[in-house]
Structures are given as C-alpha cells and as structure tokens.
C-alpha positions as CSV (number, residue, x, y, z in Angstrom):
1,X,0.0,0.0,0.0
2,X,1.2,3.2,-0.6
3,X,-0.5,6.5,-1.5
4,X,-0.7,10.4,-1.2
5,X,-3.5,12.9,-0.5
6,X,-4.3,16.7,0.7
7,X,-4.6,16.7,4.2
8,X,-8.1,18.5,3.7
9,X,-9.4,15.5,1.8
10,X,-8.7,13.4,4.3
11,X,-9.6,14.9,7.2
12,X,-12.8,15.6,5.9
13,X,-13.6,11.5,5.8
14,X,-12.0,11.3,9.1
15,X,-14.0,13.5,10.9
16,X,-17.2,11.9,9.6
17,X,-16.1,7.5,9.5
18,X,-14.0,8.6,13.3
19,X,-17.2,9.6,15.4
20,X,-18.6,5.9,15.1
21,X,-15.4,4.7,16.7
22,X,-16.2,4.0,20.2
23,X,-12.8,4.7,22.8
24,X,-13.0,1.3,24.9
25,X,-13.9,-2.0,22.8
26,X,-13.6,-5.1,23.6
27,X,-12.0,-6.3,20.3
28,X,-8.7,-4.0,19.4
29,X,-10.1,-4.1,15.5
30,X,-12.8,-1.8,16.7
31,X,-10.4,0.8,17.8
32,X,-9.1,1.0,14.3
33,X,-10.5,2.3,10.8
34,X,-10.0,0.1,7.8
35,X,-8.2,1.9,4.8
36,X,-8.8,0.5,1.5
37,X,-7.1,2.3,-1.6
38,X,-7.6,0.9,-5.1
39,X,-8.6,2.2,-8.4
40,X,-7.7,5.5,-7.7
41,X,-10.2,5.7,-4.4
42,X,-9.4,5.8,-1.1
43,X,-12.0,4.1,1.5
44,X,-12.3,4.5,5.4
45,X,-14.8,2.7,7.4
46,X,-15.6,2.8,11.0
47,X,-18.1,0.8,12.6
48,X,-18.8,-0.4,16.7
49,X,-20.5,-3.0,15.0
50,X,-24.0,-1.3,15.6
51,X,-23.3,1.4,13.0
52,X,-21.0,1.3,10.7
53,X,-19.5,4.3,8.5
54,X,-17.7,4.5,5.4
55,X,-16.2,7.5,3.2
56,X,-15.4,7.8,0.1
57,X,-13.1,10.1,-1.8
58,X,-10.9,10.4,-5.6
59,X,-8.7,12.7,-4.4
60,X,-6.2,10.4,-3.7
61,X,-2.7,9.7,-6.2
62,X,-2.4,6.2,-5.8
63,X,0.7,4.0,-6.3
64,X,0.2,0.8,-4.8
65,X,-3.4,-0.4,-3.9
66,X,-3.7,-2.5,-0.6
67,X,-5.7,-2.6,2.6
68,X,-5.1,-2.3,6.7
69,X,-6.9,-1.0,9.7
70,X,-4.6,1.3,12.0
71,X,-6.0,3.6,15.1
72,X,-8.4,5.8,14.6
73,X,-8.1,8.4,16.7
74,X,-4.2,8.7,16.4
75,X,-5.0,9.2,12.5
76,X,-7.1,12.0,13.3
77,X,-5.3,14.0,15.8
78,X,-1.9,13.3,13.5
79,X,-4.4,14.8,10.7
80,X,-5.4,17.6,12.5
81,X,-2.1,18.9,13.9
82,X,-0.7,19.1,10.3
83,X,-0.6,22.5,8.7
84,X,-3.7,23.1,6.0
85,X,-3.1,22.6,2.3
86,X,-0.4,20.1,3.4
87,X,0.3,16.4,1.4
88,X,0.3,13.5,3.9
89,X,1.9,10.2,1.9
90,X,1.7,6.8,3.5
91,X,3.0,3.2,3.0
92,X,3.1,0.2,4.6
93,X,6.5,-1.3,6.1
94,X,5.9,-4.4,7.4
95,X,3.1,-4.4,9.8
96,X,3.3,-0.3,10.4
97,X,1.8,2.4,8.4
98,X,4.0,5.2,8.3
99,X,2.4,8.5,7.6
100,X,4.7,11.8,6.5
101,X,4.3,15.4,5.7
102,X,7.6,17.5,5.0
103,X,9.9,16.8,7.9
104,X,7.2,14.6,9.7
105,X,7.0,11.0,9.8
106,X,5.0,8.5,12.2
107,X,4.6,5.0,12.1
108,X,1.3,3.5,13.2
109,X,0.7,0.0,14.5
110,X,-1.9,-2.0,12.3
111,X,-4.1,-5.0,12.3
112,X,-4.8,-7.1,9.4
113,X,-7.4,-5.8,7.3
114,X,-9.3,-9.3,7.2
115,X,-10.3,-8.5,11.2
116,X,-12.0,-5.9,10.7
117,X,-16.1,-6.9,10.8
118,X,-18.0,-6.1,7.7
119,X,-21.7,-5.6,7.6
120,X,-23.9,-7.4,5.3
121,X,-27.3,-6.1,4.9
122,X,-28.7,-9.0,3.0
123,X,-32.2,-8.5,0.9
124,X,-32.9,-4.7,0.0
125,X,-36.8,-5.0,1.2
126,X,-37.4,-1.4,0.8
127,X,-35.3,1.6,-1.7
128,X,-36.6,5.3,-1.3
129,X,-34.8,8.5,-2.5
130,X,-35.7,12.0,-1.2
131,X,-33.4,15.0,-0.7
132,X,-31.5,15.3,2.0
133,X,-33.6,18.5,3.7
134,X,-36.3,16.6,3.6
135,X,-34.4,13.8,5.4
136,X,-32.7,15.9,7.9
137,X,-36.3,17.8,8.7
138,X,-38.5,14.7,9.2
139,X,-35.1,13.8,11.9
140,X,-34.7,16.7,13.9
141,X,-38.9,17.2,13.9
142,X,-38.9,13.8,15.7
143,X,-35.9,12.5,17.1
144,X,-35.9,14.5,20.1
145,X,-38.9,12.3,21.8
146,X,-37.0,9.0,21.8
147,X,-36.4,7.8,25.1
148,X,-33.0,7.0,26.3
149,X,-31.8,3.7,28.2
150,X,-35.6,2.7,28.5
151,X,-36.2,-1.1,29.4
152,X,-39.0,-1.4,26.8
153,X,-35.6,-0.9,24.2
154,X,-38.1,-0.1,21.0
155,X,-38.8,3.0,23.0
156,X,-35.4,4.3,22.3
157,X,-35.4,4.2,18.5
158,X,-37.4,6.0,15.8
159,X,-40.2,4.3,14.1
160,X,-39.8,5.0,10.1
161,X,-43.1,3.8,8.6
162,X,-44.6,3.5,4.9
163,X,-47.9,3.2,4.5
164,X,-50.4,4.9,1.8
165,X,-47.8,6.0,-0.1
166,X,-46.7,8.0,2.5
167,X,-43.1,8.0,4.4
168,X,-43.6,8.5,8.5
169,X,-41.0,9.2,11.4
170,X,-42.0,8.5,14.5
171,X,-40.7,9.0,17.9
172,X,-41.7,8.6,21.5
173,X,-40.5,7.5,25.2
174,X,-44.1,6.4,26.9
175,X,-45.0,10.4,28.1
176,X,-44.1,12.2,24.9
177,X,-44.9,11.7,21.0
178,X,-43.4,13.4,17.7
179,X,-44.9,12.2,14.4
180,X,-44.1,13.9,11.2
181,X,-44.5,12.7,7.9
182,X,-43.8,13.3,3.9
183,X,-46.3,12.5,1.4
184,X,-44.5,12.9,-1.8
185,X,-42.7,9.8,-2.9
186,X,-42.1,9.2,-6.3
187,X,-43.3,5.8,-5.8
188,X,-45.7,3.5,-2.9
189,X,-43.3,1.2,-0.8
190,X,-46.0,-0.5,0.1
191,X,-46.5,-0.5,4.4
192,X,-43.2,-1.6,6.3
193,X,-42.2,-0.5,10.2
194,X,-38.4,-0.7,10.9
195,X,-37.0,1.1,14.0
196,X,-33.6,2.4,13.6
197,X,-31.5,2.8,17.2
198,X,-31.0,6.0,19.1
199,X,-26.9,6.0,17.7
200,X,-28.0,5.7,14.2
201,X,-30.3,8.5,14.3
202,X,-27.5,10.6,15.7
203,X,-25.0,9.6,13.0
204,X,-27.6,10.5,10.5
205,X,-28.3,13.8,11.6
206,X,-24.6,14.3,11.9
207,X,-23.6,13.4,8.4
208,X,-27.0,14.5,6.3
209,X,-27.0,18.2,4.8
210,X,-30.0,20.5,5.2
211,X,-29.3,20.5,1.4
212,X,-32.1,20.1,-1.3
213,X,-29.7,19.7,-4.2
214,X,-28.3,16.4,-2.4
215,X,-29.9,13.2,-2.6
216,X,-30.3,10.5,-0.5
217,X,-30.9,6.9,-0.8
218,X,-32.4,5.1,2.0
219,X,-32.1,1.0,1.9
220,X,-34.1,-1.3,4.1
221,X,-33.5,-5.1,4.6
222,X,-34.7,-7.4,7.2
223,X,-31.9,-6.6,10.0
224,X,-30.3,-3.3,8.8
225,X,-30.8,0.7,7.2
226,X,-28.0,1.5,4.5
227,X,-28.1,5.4,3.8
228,X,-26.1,6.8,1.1
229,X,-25.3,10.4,1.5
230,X,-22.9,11.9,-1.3
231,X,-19.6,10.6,-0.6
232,X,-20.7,8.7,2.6
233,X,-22.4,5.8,3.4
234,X,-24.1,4.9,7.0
235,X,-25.2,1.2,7.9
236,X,-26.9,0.6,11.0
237,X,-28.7,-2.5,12.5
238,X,-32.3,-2.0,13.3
239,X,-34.3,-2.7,16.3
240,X,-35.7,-6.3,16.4
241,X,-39.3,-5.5,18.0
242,X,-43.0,-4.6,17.3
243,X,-43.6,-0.3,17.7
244,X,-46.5,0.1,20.1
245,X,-49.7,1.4,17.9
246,X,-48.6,5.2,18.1
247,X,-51.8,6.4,16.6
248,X,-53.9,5.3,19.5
249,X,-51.7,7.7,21.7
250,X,-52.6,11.2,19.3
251,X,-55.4,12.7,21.0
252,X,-58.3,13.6,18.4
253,X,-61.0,15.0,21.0
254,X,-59.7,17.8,22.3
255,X,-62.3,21.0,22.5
256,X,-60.2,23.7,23.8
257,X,-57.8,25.3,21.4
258,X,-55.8,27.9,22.0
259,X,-53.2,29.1,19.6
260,X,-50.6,32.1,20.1
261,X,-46.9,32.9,19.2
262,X,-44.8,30.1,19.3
263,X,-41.0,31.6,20.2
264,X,-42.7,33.6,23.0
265,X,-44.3,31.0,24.6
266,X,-41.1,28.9,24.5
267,X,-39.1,31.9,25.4
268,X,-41.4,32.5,28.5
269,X,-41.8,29.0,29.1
270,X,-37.4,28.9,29.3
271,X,-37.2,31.7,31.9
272,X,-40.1,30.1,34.2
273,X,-38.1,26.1,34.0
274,X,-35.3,28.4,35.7
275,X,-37.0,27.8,39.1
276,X,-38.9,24.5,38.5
277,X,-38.1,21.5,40.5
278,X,-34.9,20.0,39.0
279,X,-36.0,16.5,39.4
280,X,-39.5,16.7,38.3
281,X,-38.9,19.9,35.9
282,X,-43.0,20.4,36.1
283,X,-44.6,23.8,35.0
284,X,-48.1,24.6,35.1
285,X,-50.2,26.1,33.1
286,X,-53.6,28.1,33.3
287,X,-55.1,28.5,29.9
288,X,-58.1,31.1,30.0
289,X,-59.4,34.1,28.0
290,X,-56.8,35.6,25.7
291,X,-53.8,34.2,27.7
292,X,-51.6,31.7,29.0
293,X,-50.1,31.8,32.2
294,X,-47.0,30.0,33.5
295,X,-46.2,28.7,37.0
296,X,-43.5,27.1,38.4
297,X,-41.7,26.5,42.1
298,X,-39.5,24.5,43.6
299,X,-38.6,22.8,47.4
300,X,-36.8,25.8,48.5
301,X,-39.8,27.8,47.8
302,X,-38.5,29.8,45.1
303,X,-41.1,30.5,42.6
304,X,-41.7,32.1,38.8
305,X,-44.5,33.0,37.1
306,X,-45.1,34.9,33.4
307,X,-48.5,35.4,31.5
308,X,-48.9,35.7,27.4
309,X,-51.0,37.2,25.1
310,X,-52.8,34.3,23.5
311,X,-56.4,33.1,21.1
312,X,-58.3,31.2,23.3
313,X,-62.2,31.7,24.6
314,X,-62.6,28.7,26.1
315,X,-63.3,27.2,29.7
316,X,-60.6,27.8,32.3
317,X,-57.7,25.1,32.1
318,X,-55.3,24.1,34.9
319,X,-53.1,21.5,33.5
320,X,-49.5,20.6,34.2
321,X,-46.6,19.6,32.0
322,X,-42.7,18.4,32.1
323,X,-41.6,21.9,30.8
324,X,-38.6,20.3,28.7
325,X,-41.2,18.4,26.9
326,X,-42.9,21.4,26.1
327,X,-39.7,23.2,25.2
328,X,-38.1,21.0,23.0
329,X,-41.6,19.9,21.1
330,X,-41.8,23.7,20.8
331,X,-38.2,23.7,19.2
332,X,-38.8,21.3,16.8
333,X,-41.7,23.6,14.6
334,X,-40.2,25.9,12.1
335,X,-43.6,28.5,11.9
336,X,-44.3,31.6,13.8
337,X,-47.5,30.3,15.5
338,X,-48.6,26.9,17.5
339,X,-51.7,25.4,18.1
340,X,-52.4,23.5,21.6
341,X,-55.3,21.5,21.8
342,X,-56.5,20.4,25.3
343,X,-59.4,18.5,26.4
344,X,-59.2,18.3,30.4
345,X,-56.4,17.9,32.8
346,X,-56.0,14.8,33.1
347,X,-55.3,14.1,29.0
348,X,-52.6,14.3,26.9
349,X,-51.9,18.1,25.0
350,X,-51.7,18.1,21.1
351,X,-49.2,20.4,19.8
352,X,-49.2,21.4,16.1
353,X,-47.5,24.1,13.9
354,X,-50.4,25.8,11.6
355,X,-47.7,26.2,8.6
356,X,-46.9,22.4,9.0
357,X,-50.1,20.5,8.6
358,X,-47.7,16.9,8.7
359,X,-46.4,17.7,12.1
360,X,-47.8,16.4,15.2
361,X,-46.9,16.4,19.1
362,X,-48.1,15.3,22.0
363,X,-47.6,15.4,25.7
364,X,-48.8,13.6,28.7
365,X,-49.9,15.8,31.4
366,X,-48.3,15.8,35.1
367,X,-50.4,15.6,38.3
368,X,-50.2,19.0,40.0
C-alpha cells in the first residue's frame, strides 16, 4: 500500500467515518478504521458494529493499492495537527503504516485488514430517495422524543413507517410523542415499520446536509438501514421488535384550542423552568381568555410566574406539563405560530405548527 493525498481530503472523511469509533472495545479491530485504496479511491470505514460508516473520496494519487486498519483516533489527531493545504503520503513497512508530511514522519501500529467486521445487509426490502432536507427535517422534527436507556428498548429508536404512499417518522419514550411525515414519494413502498436505534439516528443527523440539491438513498433489509449520502455511506442495524400502535396515543377530542406565538411561549416557558423543581422539571399552566399563564416552584420555595398574550375563549384550564417536553416539542416547529389542543387535565396536549399540517406532538400531562 502506498498513496498520497491533501490533508483537507482526508480529514474531511475522518471527521465523519472517526465519530462511530467507540474509545473502549472489547475487540482491538474496533479501535481502528479500515483503509482500503484501489482504483484511484481511497475508503475508510468505522463501525462499533451497531453502525458502521464508510467514506469515500478520488482525491487520492495512488501508487500501490492495498488494505489495513490502523488507530483511529491517532490518525485524526496526526491529521489535525498538520498545517492546511499540506500532502500526507503513507506506506506500509511491514506491519506499520508510516504517515509523512515535509519533515514529519510517524509509524502507526496495524491490524490485518481481514479483522475488521464487515456488515452485510442481506435482501434490500425497501429503496426510497428523497433529498436530503427533507431527510434531515422529518429527523430533527422527531428524534428529540426517543427515550433513552428505556427497558422497553423499542422506545429508544425512531419508528420510520410506509404506508399509503406516505413515508412516516415516528418517535416517542411512553409520556411524549413526535410524528411527522412526507407525502411525496415518487413511488408507494407498500406499508413496512423498521426502528432504527438511538446511535444511528445521531449519526444520520450528523452526516445528512440540510441540502435540497443532495440526494439521498435510504435502503431497508430485514436486520439493517443503509443510507447513502454523497460521498458517505451509514449502515446501521435495526431494532428487532414490534412499535407500540402510536396512533392510538394522538389525542383527536380535544375542545379547547388555544393558539398564540410560538417563540414567546417557548421563550417564557425557558425563563419560568429556571426555578422549576430540578428532578421533576413540572410547570403549570392556566389557559383562559386571551392568555396563557406560566407557574412554576420549587422545594426551597423559590417560585416564577409569566402570562402571554394568546387566542383562546374557552373554559378555564389548569393542567400541568414536564416543561422540557414542552420546550423541545416547541423547538422542533419551524412556523411563527402553535396550536395546543386540550381537552381536560388529566389528558394528553396536542401540539401542532399551523404552517406544518404533517407535524404532530403530544404530551402527557403531570399531576399538579
């Protein structure tokens, strides 16, 4: 093996294929990234064996093609403490890599290149392309509500559904719900459920451009989602389990709708979670006549309160919430205005954005 390339090339792959590297494995391999350089490409994949990452680039001069797996991290801080717009060659001598730049020169240890595990997919059941906005936006609409280290483990994934034609991202942790969905596919995957792990979701949102001019393919098999994203590809294993039937959990009843500016209300709602109890984080809410009011204390008696302007002419409503849950659902809208729907205190809250019609949140109420 033995190649050159511009340090900016390089380091662009490593900062994306690195991340998936975990810092304690069991197996050495999974410490390292496999290099592959032939036909004028150069390859690095990184993988924990949950998700696995692999860049691509061309801008590589190639000599002598080969294969090896050397430390991950050691090639990116080596990478990063180079000057810019430097060349960084490398060969193999015996079983070290050694990496140069001008009057620097490094040898790395290596493992065999047939160590390293590769992930098969098997059987592509499912094949959709959208753009990559529209990827990232149905993500960062919806991931927020996955739980995290929940025993029922489905719980902390996101449910991507097809069904009538329709592609659906779904996410939820038992007290919380984000659903968002697009309705524009150039063809009907027929109806499939596949729940893609909390790590995977975070790689994708990491590597995936809020770019319409990019395209991105997403492939499902039985036991795995491939996503190919430009020059990078992202394969992760998918939760083995049946999604709870989320639509039974949206609230459709609700009579009291009240609807008002949604960065004030998040804004007021911040400064109020200031002096809410830190374990509990619970805010309550009075929703009358043209406003909504905020309350919140804590054990050491320290209280906050804010009121603002709102539509509403229903009944009085006392209700309390988890005000993160409130926060980050209010986060997740793009428009200037929300919509809460309430039916009684003791019922969930459904949360939509008026300039988003294939958005929809909801949140479980807390006993005051």
């Amino acid at each position: 093996m033995k190649f050159s390339i511009d340090r900016e090339a390089l380091l662009d792959l490593l900062q994306a294929v690195t991340n998936v590297v975990e810092r304690r494995q069991t197996l050495p391999v999974l410490s390292n990234l496999l290099l592959v350089v032939e036909s004028g490409r150069l390859s690095l994949t990184g993988t924990d064996q949950e998700v696995e990452l692999r860049g691509e680039t061309s801008e590589v001069s190639c000599e002598q093609p080969g294969e090896v797996t050397v430390p991950a991290r050691k090639l990116l801080d080596i990478c990063r403490s180079l000057p810019e717009r430097a060349s960084i060659a490398f060969h193999l001598d015996g079983n070290r890599l050694v990496v140069g730049s001008g009057r620097f020169k490094s040898h790395l240890a290596t493992l065999p290149a047939e160590d390293f595990p590769s992930v098969v997919i098997g059987q592509v059941a499912v094949e959709i392309s959208l753009a990559a906005k529209v990827l990232i936006g149905l993500l960062e609409k919806t991931s927020f509500a996955m739980a995290q280290q929940d025993v029922r483990y489905f719980f902390n994934g996101l449910l991507i559904e097809t069904a009538d034609g329709e592609l659906r991202f779904v996410a939820t942790n038992g007290q919380r719900l984000g659903t968002s969905r697009y309705t524009e596919l150039e063809a009907d995957p027929g109806s499939h459920q596949f729940i893609v792990p909390r790590k995977g979701v975070s790689e994708l949102i990491r590597i995936i451009p809020d770019d319409d001019a990019v395209t991105v393919t997403l492939r499902f098999s039985q036991n795995h989602l491939q996503v190919a994203c430009a020059r990078v590809v992202l394969t992760t294993k998918l939760i083995d389990a049946t999604y709870p039937d989320y639509q039974r959990a949206i609230p459709e009843a609700g009579d009291k709708v009240l609807e008002g500016d949604r960065t004030e209300i998040k804004e007021a709602l911040g400064r109020t979670a200031i002096l809410s109890n830190e374990m509990y984080r619970n805010v309550r809410l009075l929703v009358e006549a043209g406003k909504l009011e905020m309350h919140s204390n804590n054990p050491l008696q320290e209280e906050a309160e804010e009121a603002v302007n709102a539509v509403y002419d229903g009944e009085r409503l006392e209700i309390g919430f988890n005000v993160g849950y409130l926060i980050d659902a209010l986060s997740a809208m793009r428009g200037s205005r929300v919509r809460m729907v309430f039916s009684d205190a003791n019922n969930a809250c459904l949360l939509t954005d008026p300039d988003d019609i294939n958005s929809r949140y909801v949140i479980s109420p807390m006993i005051l």
